[in-house]
PASEBA-1860 file (N, C-alpha, C; in nm, 3 decimals):
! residues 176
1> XXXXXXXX> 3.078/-0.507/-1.321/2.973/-0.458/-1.406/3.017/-0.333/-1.481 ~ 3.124/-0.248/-1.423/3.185/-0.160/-1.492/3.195/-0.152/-1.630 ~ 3.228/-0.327/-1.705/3.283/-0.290/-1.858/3.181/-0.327/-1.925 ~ 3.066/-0.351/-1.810/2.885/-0.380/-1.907/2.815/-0.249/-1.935 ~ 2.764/-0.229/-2.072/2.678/-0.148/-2.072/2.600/-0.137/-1.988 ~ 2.528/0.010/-1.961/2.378/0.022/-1.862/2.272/-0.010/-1.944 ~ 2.209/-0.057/-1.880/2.068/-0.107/-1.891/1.988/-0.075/-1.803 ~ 1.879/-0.021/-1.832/1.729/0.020/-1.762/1.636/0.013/-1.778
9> XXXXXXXX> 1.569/-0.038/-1.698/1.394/-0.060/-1.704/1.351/0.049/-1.653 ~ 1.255/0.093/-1.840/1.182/0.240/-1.829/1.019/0.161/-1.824 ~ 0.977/0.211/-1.689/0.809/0.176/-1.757/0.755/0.362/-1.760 ~ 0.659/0.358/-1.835/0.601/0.468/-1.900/0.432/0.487/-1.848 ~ 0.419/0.619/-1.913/0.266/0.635/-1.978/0.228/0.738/-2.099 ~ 0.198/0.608/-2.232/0.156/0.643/-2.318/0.032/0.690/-2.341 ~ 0.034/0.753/-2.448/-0.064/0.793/-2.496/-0.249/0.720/-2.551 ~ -0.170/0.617/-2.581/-0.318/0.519/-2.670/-0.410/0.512/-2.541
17> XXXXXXXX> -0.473/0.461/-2.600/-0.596/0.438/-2.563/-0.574/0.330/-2.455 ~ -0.571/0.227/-2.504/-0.540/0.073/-2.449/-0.452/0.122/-2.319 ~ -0.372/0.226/-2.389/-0.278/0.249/-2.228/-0.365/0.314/-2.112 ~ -0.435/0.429/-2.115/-0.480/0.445/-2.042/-0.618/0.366/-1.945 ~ -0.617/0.265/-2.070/-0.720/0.147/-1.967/-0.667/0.064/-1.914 ~ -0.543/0.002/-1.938/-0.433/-0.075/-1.838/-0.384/0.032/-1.730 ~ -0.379/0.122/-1.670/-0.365/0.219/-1.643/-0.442/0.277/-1.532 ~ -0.580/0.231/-1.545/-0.698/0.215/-1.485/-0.741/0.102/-1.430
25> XXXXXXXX> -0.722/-0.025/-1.514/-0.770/-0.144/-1.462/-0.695/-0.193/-1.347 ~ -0.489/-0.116/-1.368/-0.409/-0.185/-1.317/-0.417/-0.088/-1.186 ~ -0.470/0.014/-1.186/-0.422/0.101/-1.060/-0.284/0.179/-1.051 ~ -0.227/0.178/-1.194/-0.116/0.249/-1.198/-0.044/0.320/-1.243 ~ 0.009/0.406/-1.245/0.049/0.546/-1.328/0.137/0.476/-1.465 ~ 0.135/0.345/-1.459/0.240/0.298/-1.552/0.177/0.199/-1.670 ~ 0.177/0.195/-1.794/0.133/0.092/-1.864/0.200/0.068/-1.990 ~ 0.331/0.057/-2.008/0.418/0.010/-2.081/0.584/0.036/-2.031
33> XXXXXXXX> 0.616/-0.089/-2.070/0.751/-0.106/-2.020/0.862/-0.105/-2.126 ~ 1.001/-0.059/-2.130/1.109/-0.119/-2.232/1.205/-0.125/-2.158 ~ 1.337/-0.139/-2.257/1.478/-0.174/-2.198/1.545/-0.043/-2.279 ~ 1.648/0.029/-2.171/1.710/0.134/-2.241/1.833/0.105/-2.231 ~ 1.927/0.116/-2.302/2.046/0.053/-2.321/2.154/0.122/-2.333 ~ 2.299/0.135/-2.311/2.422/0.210/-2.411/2.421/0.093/-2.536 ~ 2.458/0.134/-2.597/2.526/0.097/-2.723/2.661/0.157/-2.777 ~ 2.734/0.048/-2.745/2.860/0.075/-2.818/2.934/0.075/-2.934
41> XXXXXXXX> 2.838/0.025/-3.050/2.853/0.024/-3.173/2.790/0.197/-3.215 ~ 2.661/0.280/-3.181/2.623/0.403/-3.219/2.692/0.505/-3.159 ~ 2.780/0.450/-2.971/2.806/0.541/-2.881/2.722/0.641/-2.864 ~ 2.602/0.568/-2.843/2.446/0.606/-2.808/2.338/0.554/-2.696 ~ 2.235/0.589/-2.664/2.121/0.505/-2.599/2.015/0.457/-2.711 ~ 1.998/0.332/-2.694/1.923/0.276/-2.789/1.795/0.200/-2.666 ~ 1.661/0.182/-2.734/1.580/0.120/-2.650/1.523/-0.011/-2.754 ~ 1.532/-0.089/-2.639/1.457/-0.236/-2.707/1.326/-0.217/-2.632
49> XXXXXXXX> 1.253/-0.248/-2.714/1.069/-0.254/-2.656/0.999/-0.379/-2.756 ~ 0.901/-0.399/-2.677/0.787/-0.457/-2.797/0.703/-0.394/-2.732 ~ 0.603/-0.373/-2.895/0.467/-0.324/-2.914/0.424/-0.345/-3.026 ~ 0.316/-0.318/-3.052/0.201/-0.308/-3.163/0.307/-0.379/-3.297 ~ 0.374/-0.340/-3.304/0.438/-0.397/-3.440/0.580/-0.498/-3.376 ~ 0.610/-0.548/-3.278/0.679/-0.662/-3.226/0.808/-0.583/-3.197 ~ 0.903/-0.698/-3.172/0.993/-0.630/-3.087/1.102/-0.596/-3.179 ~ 1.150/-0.466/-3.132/1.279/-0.441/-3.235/1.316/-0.350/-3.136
57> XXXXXXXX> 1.448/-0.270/-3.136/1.526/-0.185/-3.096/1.520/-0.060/-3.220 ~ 1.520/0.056/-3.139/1.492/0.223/-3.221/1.591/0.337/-3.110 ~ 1.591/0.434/-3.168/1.675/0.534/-3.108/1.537/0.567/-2.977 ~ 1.646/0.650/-2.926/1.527/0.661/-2.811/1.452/0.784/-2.831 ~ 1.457/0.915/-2.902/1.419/1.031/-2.957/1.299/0.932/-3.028 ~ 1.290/0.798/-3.089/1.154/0.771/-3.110/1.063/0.762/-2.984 ~ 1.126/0.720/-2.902/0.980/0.752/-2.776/0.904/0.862/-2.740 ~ 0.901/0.941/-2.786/0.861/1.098/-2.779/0.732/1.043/-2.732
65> XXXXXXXX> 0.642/1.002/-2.799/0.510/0.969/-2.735/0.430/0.910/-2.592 ~ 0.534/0.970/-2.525/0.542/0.907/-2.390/0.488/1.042/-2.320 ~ 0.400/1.007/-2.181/0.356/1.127/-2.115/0.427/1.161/-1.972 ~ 0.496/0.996/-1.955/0.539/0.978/-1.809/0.637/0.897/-1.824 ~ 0.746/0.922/-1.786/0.873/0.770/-1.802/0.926/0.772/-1.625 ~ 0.931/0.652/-1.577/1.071/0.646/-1.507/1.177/0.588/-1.561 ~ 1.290/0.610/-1.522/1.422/0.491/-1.525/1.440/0.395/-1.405 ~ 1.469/0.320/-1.412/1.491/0.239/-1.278/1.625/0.114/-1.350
73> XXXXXXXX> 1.727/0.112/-1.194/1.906/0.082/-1.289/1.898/-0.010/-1.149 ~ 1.933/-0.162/-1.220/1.961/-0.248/-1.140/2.121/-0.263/-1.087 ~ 2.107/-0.313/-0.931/2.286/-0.330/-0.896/2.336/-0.473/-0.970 ~ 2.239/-0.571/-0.993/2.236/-0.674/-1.056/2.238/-0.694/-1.211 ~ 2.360/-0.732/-1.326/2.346/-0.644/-1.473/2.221/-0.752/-1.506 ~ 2.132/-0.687/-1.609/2.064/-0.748/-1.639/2.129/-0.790/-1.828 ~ 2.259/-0.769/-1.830/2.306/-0.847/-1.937/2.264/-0.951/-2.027 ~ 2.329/-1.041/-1.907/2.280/-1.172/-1.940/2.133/-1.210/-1.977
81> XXXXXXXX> 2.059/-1.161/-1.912/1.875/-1.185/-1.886/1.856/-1.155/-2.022 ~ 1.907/-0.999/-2.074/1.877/-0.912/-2.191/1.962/-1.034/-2.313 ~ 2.066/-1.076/-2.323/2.056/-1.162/-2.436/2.020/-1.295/-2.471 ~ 1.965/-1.362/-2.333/1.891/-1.519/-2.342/1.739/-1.474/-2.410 ~ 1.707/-1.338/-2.343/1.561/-1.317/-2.397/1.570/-1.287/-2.573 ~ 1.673/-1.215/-2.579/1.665/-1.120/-2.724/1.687/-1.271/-2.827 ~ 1.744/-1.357/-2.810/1.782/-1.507/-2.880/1.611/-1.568/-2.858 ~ 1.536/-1.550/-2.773/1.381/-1.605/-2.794/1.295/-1.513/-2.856
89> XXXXXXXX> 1.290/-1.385/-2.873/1.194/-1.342/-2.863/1.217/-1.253/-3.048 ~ 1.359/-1.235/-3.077/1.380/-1.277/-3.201/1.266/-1.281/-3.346 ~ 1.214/-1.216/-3.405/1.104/-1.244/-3.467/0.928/-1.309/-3.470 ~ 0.958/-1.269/-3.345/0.779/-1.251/-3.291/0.745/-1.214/-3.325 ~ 0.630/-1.204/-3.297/0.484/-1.085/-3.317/0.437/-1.051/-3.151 ~ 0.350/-0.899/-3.161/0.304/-0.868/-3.040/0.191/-0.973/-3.030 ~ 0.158/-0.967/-2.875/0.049/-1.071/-2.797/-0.087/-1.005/-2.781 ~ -0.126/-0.976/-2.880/-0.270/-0.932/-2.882/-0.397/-0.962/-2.815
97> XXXXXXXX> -0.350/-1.095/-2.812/-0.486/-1.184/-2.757/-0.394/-1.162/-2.575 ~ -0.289/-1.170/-2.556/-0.263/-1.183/-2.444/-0.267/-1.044/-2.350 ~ -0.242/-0.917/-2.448/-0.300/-0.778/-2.372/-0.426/-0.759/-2.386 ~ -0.540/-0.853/-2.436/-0.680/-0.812/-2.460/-0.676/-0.920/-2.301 ~ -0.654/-1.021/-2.320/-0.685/-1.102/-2.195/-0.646/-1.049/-2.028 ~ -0.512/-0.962/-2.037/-0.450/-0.952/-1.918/-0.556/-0.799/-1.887 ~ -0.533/-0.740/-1.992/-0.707/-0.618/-1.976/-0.817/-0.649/-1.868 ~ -0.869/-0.783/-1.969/-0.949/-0.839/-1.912/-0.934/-0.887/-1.742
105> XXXXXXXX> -0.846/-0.952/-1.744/-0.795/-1.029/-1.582/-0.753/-0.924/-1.503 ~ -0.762/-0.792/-1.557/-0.691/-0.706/-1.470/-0.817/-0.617/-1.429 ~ -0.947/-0.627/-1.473/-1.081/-0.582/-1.499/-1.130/-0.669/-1.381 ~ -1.129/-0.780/-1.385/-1.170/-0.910/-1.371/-1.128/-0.892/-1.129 ~ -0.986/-0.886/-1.170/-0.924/-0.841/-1.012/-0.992/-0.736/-0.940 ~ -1.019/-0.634/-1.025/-1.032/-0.477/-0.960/-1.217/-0.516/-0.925 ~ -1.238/-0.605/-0.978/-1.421/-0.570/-0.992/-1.478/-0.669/-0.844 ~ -1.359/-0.801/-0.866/-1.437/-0.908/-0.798/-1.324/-0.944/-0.613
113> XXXXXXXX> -1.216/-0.889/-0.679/-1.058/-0.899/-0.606/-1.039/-1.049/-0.574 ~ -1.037/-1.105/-0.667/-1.016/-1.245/-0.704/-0.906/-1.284/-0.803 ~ -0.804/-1.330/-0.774/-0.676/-1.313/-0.876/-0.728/-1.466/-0.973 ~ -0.683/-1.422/-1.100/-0.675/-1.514/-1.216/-0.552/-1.564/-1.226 ~ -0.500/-1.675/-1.167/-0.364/-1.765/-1.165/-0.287/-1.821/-1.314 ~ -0.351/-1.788/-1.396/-0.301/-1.820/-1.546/-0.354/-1.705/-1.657 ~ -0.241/-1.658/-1.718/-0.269/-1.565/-1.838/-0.313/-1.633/-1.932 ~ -0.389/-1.627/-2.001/-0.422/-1.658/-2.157/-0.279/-1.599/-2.244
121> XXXXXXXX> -0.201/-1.685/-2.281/-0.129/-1.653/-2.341/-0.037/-1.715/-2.491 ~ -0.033/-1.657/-2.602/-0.004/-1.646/-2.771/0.167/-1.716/-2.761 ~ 0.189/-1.869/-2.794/0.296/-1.914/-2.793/0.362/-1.824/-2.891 ~ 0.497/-1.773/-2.910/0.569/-1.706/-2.989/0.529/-1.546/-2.974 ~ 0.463/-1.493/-2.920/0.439/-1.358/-2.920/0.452/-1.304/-2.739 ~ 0.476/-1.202/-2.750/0.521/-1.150/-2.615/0.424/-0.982/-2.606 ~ 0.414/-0.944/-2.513/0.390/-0.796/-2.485/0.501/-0.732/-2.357 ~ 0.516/-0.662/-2.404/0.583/-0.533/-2.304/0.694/-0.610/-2.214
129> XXXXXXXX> 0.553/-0.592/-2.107/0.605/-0.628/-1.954/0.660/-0.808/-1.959 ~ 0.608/-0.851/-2.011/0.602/-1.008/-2.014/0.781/-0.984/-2.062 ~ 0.787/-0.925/-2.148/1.013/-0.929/-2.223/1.061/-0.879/-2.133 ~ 1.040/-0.706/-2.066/1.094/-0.697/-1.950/1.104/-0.772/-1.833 ~ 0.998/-0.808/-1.782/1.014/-0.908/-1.665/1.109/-1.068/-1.700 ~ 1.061/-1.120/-1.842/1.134/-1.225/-1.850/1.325/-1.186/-1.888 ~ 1.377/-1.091/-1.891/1.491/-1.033/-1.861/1.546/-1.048/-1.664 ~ 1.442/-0.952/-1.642/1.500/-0.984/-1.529/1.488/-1.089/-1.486
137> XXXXXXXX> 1.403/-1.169/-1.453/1.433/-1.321/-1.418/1.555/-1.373/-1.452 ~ 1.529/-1.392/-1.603/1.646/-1.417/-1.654/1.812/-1.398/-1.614 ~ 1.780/-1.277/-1.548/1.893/-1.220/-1.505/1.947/-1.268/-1.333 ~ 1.889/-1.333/-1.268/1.863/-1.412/-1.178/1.860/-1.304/-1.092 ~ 1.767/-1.184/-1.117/1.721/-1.097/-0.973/1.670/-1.149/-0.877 ~ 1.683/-1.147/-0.762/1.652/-1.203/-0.633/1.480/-1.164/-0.665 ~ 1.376/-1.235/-0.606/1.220/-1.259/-0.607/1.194/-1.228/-0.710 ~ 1.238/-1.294/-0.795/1.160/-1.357/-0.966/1.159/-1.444/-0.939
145> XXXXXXXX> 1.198/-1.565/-0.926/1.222/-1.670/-0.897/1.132/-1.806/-0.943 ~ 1.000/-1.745/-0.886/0.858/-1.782/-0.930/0.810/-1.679/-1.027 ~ 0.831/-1.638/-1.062/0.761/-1.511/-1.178/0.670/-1.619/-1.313 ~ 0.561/-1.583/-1.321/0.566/-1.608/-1.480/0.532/-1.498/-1.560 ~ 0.629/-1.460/-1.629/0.644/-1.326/-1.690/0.532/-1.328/-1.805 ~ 0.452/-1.378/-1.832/0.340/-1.332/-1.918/0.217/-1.280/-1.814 ~ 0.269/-1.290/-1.648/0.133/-1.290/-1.534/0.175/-1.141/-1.520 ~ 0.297/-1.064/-1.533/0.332/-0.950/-1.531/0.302/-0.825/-1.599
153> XXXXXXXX> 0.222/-0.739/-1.529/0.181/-0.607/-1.598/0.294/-0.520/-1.531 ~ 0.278/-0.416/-1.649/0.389/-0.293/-1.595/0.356/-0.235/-1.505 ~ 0.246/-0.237/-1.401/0.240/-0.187/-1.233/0.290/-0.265/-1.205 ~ 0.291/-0.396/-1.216/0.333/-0.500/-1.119/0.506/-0.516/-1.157 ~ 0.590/-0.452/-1.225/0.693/-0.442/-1.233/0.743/-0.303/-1.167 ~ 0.644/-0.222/-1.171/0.664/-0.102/-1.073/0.666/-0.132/-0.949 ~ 0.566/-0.221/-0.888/0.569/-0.259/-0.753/0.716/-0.326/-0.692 ~ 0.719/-0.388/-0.808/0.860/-0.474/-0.763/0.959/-0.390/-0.746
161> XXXXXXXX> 1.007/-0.326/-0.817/1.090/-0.244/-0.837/1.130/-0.139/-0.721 ~ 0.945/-0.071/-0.682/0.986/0.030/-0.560/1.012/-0.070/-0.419 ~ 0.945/-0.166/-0.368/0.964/-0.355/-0.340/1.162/-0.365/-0.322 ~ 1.213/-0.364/-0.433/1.333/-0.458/-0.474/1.462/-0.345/-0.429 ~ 1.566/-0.400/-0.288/1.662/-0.329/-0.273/1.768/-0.336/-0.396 ~ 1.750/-0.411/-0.459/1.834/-0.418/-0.609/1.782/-0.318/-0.726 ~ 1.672/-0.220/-0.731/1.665/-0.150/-0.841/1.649/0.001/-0.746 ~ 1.688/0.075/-0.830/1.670/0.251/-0.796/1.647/0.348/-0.907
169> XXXXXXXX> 1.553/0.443/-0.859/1.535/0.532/-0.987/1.641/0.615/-0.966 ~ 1.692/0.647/-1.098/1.786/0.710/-1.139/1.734/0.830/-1.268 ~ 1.801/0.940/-1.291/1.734/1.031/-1.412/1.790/0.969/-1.532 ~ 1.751/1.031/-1.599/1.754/0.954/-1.744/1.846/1.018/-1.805 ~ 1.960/0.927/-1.813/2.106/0.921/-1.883/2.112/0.992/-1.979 ~ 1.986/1.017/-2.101/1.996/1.047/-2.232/1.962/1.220/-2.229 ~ 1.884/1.239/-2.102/1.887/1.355/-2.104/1.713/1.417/-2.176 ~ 1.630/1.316/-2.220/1.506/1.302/-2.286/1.412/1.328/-2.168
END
């Protein structure tokens, strides 16, 4: 894994609105996820995310709007995971209807504690956690296995994570 770039799953806490009600609904200090990367073409850290305007890759000095980040660095590269996904997900759009729904189902858990077994979910569009998680799967991390990465909120990738002898928080490479 030495001659692979690092890769890390940052989940956060933003600022919006929406975040702090996933945030609430989910029970967790966390409500958005990305991928932080080296790049060897800038000899930089670059982050791939989707949000509000779909998925693209930006310097990471654009995340400023963040109130809370971890890093978390798998022993497992998530390479591979990161370019089967980036070849699907490729000119999407964000999942609007699918973060109004998982809101909802995550409202829905906390009120009644009755799990909703299927996301409502926007063929061709993705949110957040749904690209991160479908990476790691992808990446054949041990207990994904069964995942369906659109059922995945960014607590529930936190859980895994503190959960998973394969990931560890680590400080943040960039120094941000």
């Amino acid at each position: 894994m030495s001659d692979e770039p690092r890769i890390l799953c940052c989940l956060t806490a933003t600022k919006k609105w929406y975040g702090r009600l996933i945030r609430w609904a989910s029970d967790s200090k966390v409500n958005h996820s990305f991928l932080k990367h080296e790049d060897s073409f800038w000899d930089d850290w670059r982050a791939t995310e989707i949000n509000e305007i779909g998925p693209h890759d930006c310097d990471v000095d654009r995340l400023q709007r963040i109130d809370y980040i971890e890093h978390w660095e798998s022993d497992i590269s998530l390479l591979k995971g990161m370019r089967a996904v980036r070849k699907v997900v490729g000119g999407s759009k964000y999942d609007w209807r699918g973060l109004l729904f998982g809101i909802l189902r995550l409202i829905w858990i906390k009120a009644t504690g009755r799990k909703v077994t299927k996301a409502v979910h926007s063929d061709n569009r993705w949110f957040c956690s749904e690209f991160v998680a479908r990476v790691i799967k992808e990446s054949g991390v041990p207990g994904t296995e069964d995942w369906e990465p659109e059922n995945i909120a960014p607590g529930m990738l936190r859980e895994f994570f503190l959960d998973s002898p394969h990931f560890h928080l680590v400080e943040d490479p960039t120094g941000g």
